[in-house]
MDAnalysis code that builds the backbone (N, CA, C; Angstrom):
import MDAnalysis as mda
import numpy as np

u = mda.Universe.empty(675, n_residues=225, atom_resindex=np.repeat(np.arange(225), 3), trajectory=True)
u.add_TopologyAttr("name", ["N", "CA", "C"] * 225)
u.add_TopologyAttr("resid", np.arange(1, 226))
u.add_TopologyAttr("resname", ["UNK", "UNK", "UNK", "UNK", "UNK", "UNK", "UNK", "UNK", "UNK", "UNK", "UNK", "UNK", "UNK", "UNK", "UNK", "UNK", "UNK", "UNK", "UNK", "UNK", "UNK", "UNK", "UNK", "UNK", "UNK", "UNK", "UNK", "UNK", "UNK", "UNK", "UNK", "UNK", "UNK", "UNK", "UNK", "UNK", "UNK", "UNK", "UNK", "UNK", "UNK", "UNK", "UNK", "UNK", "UNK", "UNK", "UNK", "UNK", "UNK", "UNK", "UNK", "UNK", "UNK", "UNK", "UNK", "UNK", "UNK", "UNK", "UNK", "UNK", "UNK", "UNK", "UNK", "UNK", "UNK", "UNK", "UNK", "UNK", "UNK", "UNK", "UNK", "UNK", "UNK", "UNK", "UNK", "UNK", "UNK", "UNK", "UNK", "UNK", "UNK", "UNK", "UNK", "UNK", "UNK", "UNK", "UNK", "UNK", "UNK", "UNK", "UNK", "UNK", "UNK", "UNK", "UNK", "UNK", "UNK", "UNK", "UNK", "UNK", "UNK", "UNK", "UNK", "UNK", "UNK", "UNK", "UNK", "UNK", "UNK", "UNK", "UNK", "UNK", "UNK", "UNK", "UNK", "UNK", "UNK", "UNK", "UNK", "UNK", "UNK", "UNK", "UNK", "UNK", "UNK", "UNK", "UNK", "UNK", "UNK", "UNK", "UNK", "UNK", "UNK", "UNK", "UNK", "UNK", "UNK", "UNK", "UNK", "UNK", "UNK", "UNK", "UNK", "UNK", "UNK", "UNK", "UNK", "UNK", "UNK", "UNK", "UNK", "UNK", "UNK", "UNK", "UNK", "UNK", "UNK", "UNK", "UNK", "UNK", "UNK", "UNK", "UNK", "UNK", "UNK", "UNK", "UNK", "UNK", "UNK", "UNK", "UNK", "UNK", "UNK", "UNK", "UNK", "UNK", "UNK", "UNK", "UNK", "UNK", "UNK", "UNK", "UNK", "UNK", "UNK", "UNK", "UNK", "UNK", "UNK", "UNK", "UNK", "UNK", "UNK", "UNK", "UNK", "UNK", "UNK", "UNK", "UNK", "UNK", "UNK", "UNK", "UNK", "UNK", "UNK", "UNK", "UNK", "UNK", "UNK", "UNK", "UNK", "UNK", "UNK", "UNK", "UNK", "UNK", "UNK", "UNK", "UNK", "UNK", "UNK", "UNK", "UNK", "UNK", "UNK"])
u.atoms.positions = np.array([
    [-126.394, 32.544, 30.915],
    [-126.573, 33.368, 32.106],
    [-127.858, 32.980, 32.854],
    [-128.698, 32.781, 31.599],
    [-130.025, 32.880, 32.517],
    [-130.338, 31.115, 33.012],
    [-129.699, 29.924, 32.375],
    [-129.041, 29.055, 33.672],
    [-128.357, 28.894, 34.671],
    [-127.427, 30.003, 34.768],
    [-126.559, 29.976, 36.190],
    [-127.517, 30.599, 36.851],
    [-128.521, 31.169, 36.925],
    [-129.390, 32.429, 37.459],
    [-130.250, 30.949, 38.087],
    [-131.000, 29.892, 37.088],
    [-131.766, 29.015, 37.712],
    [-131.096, 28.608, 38.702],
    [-129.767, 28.330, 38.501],
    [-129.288, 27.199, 39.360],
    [-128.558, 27.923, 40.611],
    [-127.979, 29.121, 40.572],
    [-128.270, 29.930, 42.153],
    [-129.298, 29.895, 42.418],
    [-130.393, 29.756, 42.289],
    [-131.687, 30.297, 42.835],
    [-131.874, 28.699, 43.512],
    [-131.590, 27.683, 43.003],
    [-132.011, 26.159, 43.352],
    [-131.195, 25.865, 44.824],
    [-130.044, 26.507, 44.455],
    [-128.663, 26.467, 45.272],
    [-129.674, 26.878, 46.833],
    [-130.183, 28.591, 46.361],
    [-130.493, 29.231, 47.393],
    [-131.637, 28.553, 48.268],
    [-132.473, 28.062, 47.761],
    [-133.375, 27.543, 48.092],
    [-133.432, 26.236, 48.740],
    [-132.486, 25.404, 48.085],
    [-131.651, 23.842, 48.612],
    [-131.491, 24.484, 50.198],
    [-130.364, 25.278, 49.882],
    [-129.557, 25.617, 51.007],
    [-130.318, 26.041, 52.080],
    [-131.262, 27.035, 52.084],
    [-132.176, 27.792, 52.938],
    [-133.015, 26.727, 53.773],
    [-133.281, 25.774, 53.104],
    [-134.347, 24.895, 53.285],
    [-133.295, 23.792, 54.321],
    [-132.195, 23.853, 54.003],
    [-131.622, 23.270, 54.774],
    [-131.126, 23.469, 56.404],
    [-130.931, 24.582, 56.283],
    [-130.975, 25.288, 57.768],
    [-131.210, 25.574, 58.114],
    [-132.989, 25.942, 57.755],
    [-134.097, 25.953, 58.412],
    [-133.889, 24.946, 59.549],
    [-134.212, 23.458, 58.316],
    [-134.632, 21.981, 58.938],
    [-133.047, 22.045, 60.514],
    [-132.203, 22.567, 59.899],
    [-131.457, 22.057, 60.944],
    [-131.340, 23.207, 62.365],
    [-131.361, 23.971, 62.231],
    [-132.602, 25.465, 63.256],
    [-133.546, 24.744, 64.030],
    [-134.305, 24.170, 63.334],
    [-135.173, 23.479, 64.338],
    [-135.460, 22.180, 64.396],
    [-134.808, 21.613, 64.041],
    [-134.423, 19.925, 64.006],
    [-132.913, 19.122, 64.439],
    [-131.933, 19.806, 63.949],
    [-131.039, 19.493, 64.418],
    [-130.098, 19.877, 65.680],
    [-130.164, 21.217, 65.638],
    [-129.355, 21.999, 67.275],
    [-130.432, 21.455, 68.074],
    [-129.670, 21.288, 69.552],
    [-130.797, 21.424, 70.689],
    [-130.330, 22.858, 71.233],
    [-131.710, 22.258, 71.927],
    [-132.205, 24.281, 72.615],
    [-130.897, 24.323, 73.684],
    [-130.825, 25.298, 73.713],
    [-129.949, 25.992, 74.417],
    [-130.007, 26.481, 75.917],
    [-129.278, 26.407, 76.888],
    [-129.557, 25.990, 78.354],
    [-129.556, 27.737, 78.883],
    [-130.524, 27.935, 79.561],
    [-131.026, 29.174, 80.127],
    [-131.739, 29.941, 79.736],
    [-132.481, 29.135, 78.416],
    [-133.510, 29.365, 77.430],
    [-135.140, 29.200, 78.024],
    [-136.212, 29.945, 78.218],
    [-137.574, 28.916, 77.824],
    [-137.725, 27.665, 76.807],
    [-137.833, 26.723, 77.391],
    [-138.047, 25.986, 76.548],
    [-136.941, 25.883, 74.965],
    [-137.870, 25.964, 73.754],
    [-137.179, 26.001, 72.641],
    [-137.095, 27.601, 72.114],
    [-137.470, 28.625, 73.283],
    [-137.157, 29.715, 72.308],
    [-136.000, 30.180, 72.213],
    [-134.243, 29.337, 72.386],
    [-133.124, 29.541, 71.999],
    [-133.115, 29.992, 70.319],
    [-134.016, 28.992, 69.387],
    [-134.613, 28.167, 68.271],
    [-134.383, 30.011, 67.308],
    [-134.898, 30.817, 68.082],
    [-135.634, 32.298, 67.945],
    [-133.972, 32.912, 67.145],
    [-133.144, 32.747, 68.013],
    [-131.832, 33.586, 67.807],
    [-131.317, 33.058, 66.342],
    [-131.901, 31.925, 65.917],
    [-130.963, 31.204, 64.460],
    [-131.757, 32.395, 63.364],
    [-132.741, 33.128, 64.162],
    [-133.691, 33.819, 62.863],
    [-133.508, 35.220, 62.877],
    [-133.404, 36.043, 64.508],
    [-133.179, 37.008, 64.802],
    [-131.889, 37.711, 64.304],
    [-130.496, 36.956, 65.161],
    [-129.384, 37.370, 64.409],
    [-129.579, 37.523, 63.347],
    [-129.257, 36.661, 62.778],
    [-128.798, 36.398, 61.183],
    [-129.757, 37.700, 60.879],
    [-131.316, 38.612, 60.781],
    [-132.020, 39.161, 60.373],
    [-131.195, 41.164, 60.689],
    [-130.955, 40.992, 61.886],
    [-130.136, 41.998, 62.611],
    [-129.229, 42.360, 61.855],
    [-127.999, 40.842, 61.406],
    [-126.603, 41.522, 60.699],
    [-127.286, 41.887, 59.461],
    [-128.088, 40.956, 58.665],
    [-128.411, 41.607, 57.026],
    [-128.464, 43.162, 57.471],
    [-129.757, 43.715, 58.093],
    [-130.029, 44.804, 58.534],
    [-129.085, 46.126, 58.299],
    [-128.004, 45.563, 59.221],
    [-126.830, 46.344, 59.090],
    [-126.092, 46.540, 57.628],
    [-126.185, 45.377, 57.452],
    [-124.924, 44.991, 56.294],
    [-125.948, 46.214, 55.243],
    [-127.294, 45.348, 55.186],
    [-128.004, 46.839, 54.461],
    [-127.951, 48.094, 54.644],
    [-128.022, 48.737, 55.416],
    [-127.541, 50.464, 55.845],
    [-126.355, 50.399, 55.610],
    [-125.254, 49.893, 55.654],
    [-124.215, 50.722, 55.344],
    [-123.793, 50.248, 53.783],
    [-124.266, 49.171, 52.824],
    [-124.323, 49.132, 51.431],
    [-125.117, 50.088, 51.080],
    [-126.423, 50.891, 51.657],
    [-126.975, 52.012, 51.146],
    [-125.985, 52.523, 51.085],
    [-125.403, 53.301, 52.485],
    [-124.566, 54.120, 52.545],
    [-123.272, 54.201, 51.652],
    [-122.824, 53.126, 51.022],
    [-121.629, 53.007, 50.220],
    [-122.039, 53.748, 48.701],
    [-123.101, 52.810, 48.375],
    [-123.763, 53.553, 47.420],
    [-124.562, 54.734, 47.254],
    [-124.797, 55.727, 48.427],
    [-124.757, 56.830, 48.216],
    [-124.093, 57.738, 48.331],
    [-122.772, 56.997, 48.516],
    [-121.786, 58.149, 48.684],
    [-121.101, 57.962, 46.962],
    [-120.840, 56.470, 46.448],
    [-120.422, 56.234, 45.004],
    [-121.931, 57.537, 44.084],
    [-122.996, 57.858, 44.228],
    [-123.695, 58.369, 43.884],
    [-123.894, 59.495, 43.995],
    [-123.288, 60.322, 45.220],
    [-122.345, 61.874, 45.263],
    [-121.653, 62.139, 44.327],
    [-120.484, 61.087, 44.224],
    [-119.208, 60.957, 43.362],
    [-119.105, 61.177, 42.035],
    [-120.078, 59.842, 41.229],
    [-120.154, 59.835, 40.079],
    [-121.693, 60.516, 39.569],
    [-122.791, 60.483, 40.228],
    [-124.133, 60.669, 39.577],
    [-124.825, 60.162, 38.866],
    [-124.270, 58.570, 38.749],
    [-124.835, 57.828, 38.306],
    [-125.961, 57.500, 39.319],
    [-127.368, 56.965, 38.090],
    [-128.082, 57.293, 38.838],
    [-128.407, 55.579, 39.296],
    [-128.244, 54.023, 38.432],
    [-127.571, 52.940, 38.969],
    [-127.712, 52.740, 40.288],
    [-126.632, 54.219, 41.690],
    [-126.192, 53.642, 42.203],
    [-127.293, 54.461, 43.251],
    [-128.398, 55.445, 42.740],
    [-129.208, 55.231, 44.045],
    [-130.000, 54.563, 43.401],
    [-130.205, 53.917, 42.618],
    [-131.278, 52.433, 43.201],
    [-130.824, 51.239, 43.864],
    [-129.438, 51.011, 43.402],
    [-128.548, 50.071, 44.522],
    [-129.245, 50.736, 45.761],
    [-128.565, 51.972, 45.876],
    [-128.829, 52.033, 47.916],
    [-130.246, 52.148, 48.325],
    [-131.463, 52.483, 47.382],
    [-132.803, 52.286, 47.436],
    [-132.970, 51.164, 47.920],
    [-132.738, 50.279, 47.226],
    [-132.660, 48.868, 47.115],
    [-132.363, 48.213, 48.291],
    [-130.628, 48.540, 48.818],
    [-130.477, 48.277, 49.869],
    [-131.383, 48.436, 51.024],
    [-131.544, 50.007, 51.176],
    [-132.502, 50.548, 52.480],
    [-133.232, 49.700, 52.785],
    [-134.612, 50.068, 51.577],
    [-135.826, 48.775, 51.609],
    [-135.410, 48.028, 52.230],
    [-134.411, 46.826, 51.412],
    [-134.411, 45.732, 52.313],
    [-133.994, 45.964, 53.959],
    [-133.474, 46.461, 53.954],
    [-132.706, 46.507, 55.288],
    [-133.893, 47.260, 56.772],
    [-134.391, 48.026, 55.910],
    [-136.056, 48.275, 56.660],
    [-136.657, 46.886, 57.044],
    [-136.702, 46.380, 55.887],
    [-137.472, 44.717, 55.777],
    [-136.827, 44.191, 57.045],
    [-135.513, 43.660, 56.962],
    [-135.315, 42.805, 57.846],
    [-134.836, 43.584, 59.332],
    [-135.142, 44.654, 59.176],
    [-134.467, 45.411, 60.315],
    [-135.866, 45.239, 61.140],
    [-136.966, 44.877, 60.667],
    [-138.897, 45.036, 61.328],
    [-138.849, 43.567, 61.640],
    [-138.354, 42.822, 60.855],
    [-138.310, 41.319, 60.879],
    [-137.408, 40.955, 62.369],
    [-136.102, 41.678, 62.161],
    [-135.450, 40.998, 63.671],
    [-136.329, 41.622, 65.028],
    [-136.848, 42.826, 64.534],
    [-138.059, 43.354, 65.953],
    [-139.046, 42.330, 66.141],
    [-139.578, 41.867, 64.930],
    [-140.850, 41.276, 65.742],
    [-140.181, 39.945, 66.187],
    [-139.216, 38.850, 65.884],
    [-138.754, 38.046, 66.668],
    [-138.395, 38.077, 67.650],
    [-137.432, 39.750, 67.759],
    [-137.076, 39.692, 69.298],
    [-137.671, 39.804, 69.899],
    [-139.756, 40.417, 69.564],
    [-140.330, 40.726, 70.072],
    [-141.067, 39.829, 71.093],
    [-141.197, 38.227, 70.112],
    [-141.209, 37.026, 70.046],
    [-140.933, 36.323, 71.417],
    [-139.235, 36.552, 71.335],
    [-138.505, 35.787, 71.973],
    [-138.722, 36.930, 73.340],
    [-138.990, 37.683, 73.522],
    [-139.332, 38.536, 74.936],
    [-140.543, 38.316, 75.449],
    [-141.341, 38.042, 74.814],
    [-142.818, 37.392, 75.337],
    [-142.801, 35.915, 75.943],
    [-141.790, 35.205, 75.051],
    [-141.470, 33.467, 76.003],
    [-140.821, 33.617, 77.036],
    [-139.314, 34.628, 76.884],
    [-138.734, 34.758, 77.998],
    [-139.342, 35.402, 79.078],
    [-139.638, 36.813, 78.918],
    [-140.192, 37.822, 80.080],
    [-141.402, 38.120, 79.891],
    [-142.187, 37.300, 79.305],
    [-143.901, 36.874, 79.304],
    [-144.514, 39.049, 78.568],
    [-143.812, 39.772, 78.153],
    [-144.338, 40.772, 77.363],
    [-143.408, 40.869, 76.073],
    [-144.303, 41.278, 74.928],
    [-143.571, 41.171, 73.735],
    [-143.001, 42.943, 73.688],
    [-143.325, 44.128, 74.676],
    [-141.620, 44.912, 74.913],
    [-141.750, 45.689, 76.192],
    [-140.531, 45.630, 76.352],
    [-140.006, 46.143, 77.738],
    [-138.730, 47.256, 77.641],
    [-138.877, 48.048, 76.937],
    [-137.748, 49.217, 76.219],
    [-136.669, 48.886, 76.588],
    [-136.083, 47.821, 76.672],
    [-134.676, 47.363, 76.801],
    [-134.130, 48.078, 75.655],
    [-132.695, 48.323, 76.471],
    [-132.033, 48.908, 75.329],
    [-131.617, 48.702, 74.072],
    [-132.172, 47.091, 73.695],
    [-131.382, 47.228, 72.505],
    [-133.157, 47.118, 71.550],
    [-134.253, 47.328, 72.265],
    [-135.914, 47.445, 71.742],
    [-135.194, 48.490, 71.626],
    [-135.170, 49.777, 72.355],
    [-135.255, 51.415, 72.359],
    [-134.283, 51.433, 71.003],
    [-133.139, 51.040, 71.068],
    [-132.388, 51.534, 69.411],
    [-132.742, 51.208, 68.244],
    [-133.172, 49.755, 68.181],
    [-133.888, 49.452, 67.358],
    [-134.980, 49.567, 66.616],
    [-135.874, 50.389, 67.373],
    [-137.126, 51.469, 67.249],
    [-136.278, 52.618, 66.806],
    [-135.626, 52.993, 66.907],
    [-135.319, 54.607, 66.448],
    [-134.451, 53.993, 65.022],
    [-133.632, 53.134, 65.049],
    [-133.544, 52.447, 63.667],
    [-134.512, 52.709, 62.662],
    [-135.310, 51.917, 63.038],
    [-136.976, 51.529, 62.236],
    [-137.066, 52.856, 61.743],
    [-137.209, 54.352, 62.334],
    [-138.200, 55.566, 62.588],
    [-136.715, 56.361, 61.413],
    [-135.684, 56.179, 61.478],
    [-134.466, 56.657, 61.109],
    [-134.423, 55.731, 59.645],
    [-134.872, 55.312, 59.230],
    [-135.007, 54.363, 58.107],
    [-136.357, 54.652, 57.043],
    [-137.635, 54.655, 57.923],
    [-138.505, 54.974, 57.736],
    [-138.729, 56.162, 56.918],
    [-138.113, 57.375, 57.644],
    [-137.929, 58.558, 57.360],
    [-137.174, 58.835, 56.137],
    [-136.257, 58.003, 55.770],
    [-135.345, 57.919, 54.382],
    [-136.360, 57.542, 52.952],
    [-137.148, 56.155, 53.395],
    [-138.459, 55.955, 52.280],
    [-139.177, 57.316, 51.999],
    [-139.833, 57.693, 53.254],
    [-140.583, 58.396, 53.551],
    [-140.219, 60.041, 52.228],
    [-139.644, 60.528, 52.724],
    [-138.251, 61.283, 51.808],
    [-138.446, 61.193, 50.531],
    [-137.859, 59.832, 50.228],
    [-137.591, 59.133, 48.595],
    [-138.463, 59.520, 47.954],
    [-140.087, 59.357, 48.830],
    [-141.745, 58.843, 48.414],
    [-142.194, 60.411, 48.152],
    [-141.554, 61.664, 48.761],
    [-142.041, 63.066, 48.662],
    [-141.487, 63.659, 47.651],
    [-140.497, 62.974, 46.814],
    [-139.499, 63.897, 45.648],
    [-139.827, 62.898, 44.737],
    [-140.010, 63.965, 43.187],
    [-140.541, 62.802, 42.036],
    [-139.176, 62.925, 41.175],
    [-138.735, 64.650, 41.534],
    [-137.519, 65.180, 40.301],
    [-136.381, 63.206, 40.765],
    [-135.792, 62.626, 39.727],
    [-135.357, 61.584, 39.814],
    [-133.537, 62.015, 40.422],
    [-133.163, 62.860, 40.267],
    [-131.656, 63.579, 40.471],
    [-131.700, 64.247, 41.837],
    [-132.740, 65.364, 42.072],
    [-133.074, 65.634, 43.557],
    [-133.595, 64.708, 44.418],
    [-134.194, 63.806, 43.986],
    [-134.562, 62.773, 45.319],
    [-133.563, 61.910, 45.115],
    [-132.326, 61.367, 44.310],
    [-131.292, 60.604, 44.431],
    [-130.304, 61.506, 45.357],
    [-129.740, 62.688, 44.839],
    [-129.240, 63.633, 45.273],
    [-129.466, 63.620, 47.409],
    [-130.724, 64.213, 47.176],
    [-130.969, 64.291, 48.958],
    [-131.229, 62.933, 49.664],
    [-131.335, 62.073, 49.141],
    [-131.697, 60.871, 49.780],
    [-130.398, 60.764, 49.993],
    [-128.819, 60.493, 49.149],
    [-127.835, 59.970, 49.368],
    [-127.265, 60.940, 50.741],
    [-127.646, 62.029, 50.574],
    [-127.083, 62.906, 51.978],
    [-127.632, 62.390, 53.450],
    [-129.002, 62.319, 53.266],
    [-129.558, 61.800, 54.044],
    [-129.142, 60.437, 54.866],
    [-128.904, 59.277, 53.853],
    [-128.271, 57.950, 54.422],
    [-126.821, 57.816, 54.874],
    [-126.070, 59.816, 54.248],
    [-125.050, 58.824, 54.557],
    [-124.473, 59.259, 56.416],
    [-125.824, 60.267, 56.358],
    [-126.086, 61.138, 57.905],
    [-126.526, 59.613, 59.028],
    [-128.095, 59.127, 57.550],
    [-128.379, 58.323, 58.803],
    [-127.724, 57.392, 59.466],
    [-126.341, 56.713, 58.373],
    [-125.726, 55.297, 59.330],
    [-124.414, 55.934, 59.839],
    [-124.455, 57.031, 59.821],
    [-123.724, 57.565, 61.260],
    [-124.486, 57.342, 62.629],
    [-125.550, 56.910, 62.525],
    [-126.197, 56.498, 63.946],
    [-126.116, 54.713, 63.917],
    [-125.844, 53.939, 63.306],
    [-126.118, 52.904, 63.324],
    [-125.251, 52.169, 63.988],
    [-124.040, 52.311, 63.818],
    [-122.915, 52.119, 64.560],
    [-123.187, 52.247, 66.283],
    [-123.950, 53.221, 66.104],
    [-124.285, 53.853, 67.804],
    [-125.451, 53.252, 68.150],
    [-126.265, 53.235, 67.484],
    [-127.589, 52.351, 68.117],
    [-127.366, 50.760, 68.127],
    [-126.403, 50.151, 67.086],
    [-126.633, 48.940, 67.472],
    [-125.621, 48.217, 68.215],
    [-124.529, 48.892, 68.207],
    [-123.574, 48.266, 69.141],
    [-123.101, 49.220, 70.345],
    [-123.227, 50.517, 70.222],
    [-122.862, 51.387, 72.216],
    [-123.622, 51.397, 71.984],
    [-125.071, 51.985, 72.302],
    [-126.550, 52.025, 73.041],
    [-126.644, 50.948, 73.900],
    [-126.961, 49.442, 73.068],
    [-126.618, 48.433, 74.041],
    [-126.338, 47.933, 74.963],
    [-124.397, 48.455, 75.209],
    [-123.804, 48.194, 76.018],
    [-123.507, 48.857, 76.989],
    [-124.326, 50.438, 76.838],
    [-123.953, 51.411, 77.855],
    [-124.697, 50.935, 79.322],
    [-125.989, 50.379, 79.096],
    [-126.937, 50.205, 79.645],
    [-127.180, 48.716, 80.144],
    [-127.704, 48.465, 81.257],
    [-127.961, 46.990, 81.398],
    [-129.243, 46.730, 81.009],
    [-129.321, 45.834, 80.404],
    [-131.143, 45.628, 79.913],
    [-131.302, 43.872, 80.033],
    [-132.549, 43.179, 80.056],
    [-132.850, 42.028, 79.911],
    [-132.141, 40.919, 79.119],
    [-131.824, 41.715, 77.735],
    [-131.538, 40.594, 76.233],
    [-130.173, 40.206, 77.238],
    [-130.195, 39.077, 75.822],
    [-129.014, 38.136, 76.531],
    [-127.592, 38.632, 76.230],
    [-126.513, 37.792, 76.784],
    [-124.963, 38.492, 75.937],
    [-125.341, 38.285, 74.759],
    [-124.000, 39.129, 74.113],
    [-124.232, 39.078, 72.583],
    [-123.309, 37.437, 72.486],
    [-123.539, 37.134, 71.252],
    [-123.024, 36.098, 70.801],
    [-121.218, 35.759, 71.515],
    [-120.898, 37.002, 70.888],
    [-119.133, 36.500, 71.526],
    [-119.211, 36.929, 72.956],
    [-118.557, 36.683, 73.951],
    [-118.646, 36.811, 74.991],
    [-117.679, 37.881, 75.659],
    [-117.863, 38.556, 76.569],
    [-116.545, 39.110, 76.813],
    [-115.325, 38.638, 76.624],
    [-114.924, 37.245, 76.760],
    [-113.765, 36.710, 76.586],
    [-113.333, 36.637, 74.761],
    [-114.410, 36.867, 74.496],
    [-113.848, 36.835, 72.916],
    [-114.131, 35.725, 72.376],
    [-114.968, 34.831, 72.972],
    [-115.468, 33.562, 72.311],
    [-116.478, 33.064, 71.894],
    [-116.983, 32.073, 71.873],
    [-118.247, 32.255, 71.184],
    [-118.420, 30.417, 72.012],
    [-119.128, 30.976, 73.011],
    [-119.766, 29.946, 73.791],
    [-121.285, 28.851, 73.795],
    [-120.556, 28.145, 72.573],
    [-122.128, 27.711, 72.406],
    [-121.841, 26.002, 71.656],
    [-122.914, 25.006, 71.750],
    [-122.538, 23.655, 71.737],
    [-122.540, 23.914, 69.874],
    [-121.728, 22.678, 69.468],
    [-121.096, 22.715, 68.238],
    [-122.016, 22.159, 67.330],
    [-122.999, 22.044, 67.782],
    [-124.415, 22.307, 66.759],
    [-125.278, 23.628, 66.578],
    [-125.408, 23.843, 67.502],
    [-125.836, 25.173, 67.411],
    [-124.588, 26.030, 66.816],
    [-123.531, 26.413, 67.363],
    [-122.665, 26.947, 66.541],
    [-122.702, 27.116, 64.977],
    [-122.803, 25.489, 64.503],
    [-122.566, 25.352, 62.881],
    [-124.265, 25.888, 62.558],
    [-125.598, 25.346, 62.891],
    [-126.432, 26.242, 62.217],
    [-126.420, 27.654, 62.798],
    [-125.980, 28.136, 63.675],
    [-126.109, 29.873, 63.511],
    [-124.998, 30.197, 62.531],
    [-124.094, 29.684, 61.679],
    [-122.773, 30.179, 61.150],
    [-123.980, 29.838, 59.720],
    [-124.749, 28.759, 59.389],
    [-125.059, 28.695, 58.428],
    [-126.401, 29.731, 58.176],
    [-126.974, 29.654, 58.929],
    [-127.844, 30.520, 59.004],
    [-127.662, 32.022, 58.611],
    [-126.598, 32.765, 59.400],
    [-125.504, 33.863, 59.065],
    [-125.573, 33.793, 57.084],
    [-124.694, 32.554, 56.931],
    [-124.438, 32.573, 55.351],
    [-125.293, 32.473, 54.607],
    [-126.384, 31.989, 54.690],
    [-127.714, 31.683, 54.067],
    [-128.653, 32.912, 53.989],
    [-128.531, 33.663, 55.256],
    [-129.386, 35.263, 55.207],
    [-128.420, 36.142, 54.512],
    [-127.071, 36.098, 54.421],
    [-126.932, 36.752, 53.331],
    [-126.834, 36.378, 51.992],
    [-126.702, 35.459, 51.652],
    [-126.848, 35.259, 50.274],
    [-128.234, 34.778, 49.944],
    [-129.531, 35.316, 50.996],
    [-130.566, 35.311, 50.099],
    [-130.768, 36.804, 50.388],
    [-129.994, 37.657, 50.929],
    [-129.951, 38.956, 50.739],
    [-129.665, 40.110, 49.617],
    [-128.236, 39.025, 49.150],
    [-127.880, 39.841, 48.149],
    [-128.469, 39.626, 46.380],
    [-129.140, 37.911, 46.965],
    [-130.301, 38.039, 45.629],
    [-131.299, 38.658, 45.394],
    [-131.754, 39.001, 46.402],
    [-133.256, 39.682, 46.901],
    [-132.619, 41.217, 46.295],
    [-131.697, 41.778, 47.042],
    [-130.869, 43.286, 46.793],
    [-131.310, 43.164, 44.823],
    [-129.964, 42.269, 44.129],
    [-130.128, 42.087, 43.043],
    [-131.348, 42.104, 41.898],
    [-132.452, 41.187, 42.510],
    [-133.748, 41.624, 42.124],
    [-134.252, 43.192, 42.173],
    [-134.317, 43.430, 43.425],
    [-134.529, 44.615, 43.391],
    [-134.174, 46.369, 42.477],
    [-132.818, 45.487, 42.457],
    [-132.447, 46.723, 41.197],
    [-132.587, 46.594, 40.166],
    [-132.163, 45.122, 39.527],
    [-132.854, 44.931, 38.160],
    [-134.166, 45.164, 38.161],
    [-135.308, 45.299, 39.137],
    [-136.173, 46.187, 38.582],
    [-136.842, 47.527, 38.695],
    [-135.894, 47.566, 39.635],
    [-136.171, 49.361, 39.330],
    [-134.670, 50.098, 38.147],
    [-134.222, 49.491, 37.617],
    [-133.811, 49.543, 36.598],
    [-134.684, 49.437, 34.774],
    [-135.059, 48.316, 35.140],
    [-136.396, 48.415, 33.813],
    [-137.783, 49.201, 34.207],
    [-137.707, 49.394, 35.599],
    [-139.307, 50.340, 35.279],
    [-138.235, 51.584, 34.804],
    [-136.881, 51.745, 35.385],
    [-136.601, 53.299, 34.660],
    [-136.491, 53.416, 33.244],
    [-136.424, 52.116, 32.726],
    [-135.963, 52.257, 31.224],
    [-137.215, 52.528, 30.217],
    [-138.000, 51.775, 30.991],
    [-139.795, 51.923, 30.705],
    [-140.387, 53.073, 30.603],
    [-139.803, 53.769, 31.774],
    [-140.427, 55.266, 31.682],
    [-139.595, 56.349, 30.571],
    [-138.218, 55.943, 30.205],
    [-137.831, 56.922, 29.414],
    [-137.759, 56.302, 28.348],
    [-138.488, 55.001, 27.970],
    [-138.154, 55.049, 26.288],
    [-139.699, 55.964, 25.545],
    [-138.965, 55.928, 24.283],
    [-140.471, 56.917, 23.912],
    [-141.355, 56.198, 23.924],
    [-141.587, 54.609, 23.851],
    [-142.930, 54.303, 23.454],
    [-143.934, 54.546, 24.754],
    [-143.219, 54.752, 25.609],
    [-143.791, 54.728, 27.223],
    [-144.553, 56.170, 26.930],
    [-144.119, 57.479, 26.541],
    [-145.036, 58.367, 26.636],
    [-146.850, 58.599, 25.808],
])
């Protein structure tokens, strides 16, 4: 086991390292761009979907954690959140990034800054929560109610908020027509990029619970008291 474990991790790292180099070595920049900050979107997306994909794996697992009460499955969605906080701050400050090359300020409450901030604050507030309850059953307990309230907004902030409104950011990736308009280099590293942020997502996730799994085991064996 604990060789297949090296050799995903080599995999992950091969791979990552690879579409980095081709992010900013191999696609060319993209036409209606500043310069190379097209370069921005191979880091942003990909950071955005984890994001998501994280809030609503919380959310899965705190609803499996209603269900059964195992307690496993709120550190899964712990786990999840965190990360998904992580990269949910991570796609802000790129986009923040990529709004300072384009429209020379890093924010301009465009609508998809404004949802994305209340994301952050709606996420925040879930740690925040976790961090005020020690009982281990009541803060699993209310936290899972809590997440599964909060990604009832997520749906709404990250895809209608958006579109209700006209704001600066660019189209989204598919186009109204339903396609996905973009030269066939760039295409293949944003598709790899996509695959690469999540599967260093769901190792990162994985870590994460295996150890808040042994600090729990730590705290309840007797030698710990």
């Amino acid at each position: 086991m604990q060789n297949v474990l090296r050799l995903g991790r080599l995999f992950l790292v091969l791979g990552m390292a690879a579409v980095i180099w081709g992010a900013f070595l191999y696609a060319r920049p993209a036409e209606s761009f500043v310069g190379e900050s097209s370069r921005i979107v191979f880091f942003h997306v990909p950071m955005s979907w984890i994001a998501t994909l994280a809030f609503l794996l919380a959310a899965v697992h705190s609803g499996l954690y209603l269900k059964s009460r195992r307690i496993e499955n709120d550190e899964a969605a712990a786990g999840a959140a965190r990360l998904g906080l992580l990269f949910c701050t991570l796609a802000t400050v790129t986009g923040s990034i990529f709004a300072k090359v384009m429209w020379n300020s890093y924010w301009n409450w465009d609508p998809r800054e404004t949802s994305i901030f209340f994301l952050l604050l709606v996420y925040g507030a879930y740690l925040a929560l976790r961090s005020a309850i020690d009982e281990e059953h009541k803060r699993a307990r209310l936290s899972a109610v809590y997440s599964l309230i909060a990604f009832v907004s997520v749906p709404f902030l990250v895809f209608v908020v958006p579109r209700l409104y006209a704001g600066l950011h660019p189209d989204p990736i598919i186009n109204k027509t339903g396609k996905v308009d973009m030269d066939p280099r760039i295409t293949l590293c944003f598709l790899m990029m996509l695959v690469g942020f999540t599967f260093l997502f769901f190792w990162l996730l994985n870590v994460r619970v295996r150890l808040a799994r042994a600090e729990r085991r730590l705290t309840e064996s007797p030698s710990a008291a």
